[in-house]
C-alpha positions in Angstrom: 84.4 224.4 119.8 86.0 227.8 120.7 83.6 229.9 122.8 83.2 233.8 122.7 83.5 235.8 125.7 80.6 238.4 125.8 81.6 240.7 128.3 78.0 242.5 129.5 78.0 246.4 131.3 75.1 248.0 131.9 73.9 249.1 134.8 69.9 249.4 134.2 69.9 245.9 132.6 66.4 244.9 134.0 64.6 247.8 132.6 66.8 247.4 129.1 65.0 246.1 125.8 67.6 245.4 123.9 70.7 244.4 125.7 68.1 242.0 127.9 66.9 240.5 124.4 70.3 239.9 122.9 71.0 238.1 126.4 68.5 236.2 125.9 69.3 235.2 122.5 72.6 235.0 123.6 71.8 231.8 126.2 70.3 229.9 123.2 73.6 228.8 122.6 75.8 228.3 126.1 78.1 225.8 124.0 79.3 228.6 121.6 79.1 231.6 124.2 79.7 232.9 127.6 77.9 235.5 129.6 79.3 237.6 131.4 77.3 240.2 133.3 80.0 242.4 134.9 77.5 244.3 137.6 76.2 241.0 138.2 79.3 239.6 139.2 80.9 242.5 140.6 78.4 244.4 142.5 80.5 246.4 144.7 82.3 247.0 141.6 85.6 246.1 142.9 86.8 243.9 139.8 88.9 240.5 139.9 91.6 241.1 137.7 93.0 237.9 137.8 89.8 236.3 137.7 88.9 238.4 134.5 92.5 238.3 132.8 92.1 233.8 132.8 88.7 234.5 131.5 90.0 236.4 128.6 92.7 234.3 128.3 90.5 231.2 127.6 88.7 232.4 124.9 89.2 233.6 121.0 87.2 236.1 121.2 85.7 238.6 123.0 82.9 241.2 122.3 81.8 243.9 125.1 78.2 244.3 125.0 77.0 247.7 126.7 74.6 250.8 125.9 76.3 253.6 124.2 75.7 257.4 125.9 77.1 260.4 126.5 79.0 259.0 123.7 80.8 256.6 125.6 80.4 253.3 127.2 79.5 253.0 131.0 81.8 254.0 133.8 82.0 250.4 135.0 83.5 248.9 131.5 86.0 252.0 131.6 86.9 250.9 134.6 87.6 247.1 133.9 89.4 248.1 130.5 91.5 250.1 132.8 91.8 247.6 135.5 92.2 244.5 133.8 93.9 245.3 131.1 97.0 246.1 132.9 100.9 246.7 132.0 102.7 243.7 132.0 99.7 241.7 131.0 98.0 243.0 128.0 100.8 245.3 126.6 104.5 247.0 127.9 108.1 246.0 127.3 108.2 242.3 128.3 104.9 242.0 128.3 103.0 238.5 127.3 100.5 240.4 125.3 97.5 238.4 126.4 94.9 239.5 124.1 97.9 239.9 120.5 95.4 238.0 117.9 92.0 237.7 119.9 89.1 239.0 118.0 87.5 242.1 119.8 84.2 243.7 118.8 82.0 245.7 120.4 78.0 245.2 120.4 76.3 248.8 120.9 72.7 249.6 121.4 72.2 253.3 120.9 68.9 255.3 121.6 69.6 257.4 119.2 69.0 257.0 115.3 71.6 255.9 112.6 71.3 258.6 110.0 71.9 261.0 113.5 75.3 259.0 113.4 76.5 260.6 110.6 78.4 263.6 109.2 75.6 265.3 108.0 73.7 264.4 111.1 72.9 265.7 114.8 75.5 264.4 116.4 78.8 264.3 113.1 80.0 261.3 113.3 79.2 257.7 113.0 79.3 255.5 116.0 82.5 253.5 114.3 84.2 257.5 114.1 83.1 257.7 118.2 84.0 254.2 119.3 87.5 254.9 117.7 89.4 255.0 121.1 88.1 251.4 121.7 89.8 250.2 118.6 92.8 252.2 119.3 93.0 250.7 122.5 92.7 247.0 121.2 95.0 247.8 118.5 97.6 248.8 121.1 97.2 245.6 123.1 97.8 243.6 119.7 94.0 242.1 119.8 92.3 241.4 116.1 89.6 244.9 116.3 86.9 243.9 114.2 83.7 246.2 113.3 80.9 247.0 116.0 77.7 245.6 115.9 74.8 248.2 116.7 71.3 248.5 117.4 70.1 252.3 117.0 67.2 253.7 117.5 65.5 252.5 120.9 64.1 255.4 122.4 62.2 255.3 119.2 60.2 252.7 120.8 61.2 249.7 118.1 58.9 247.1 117.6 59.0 243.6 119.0 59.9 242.3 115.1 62.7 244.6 114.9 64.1 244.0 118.0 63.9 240.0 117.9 65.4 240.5 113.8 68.6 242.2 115.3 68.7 239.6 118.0 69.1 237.2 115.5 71.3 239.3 113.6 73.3 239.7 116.1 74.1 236.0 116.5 75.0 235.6 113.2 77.4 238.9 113.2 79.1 236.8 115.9 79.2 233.8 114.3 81.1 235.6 111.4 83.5 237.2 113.9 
């Protein structure tokens, strides 16, 4: 059975409601999915690159799963994009592109509201329009983008219900990768 790779990055995960839940949804299943907590494993933040470019190379697929502010993802999964996926390994002249095929989504919890993701909204534009430079980036390294998965809304204080629905929505959005 082909396992996905979900790539964790977020640096408050122990006060976190809904990246913590999806975890724990997540480890329901440790024969279809791997965990991978990147402050966890890196806490200095100095990244194995080899280590993580076999990892990626093992799997199908690959989601990275990290709160989305300041309109961006964390410094620390900037960081290991530009780390690990490296020229001469993930894309350049004579390169084995690595990742060419892999499906690669993101999972996104965002604090603020959908409808404020939107063009008539606070913020413009949707959080597909803002994540855009992810799948730009994935396109360029020949990987299979696929859409984002997204929780909005929790520093509306969600309710237990919703939060353990999407949990279980999100397994099956990864199951339909």
């Amino acid at each position: 059975m082909e396992k996905t790779l979900i790539i964790v990055t977020h640096p408050k995960l122990g006060s976190s409601k809904i990246n913590k839940r999806w975890i724990e949804e997540l480890e329901k299943y440790p024969d279809r999915y791997i965990v991978h907590n990147l402050h966890s494993t890196y806490p200095t933040l100095a990244i194995d690159v080899q280590k993580e470019q076999l990892l990626l190379e093992s799997v199908d697929k690959v989601v990275l799963q990290f709160p989305f502010y300041w309109f961006n993802c964390p410094p620390f999964l900037k960081k290991w994009i530009d780390d690990v996926l490296s020229h001469g390994w993930a894309y350049g002249k004579n390169s084995g592109y690595k990742l060419a095929g892999k499906k690669v989504a993101l999972a996104v919890t965002a604090g603020i509201k959908e409808e404020d993701y939107s063009a008539s909204g606070r913020y413009d534009y949707t959080l597909e329009e803002l994540t855009r430079p992810f799948e730009t980036t994935f396109k360029y390294v020949k990987a299979d983008y696929r859409p984002l998965y997204a929780f909005y809304g929790e520093e509306h204080n969600p309710t237990k219900e919703d939060i353990d629905t999407n949990s279980e929505n999100y397994i099956h959005f990864l199951e339909n990768l």
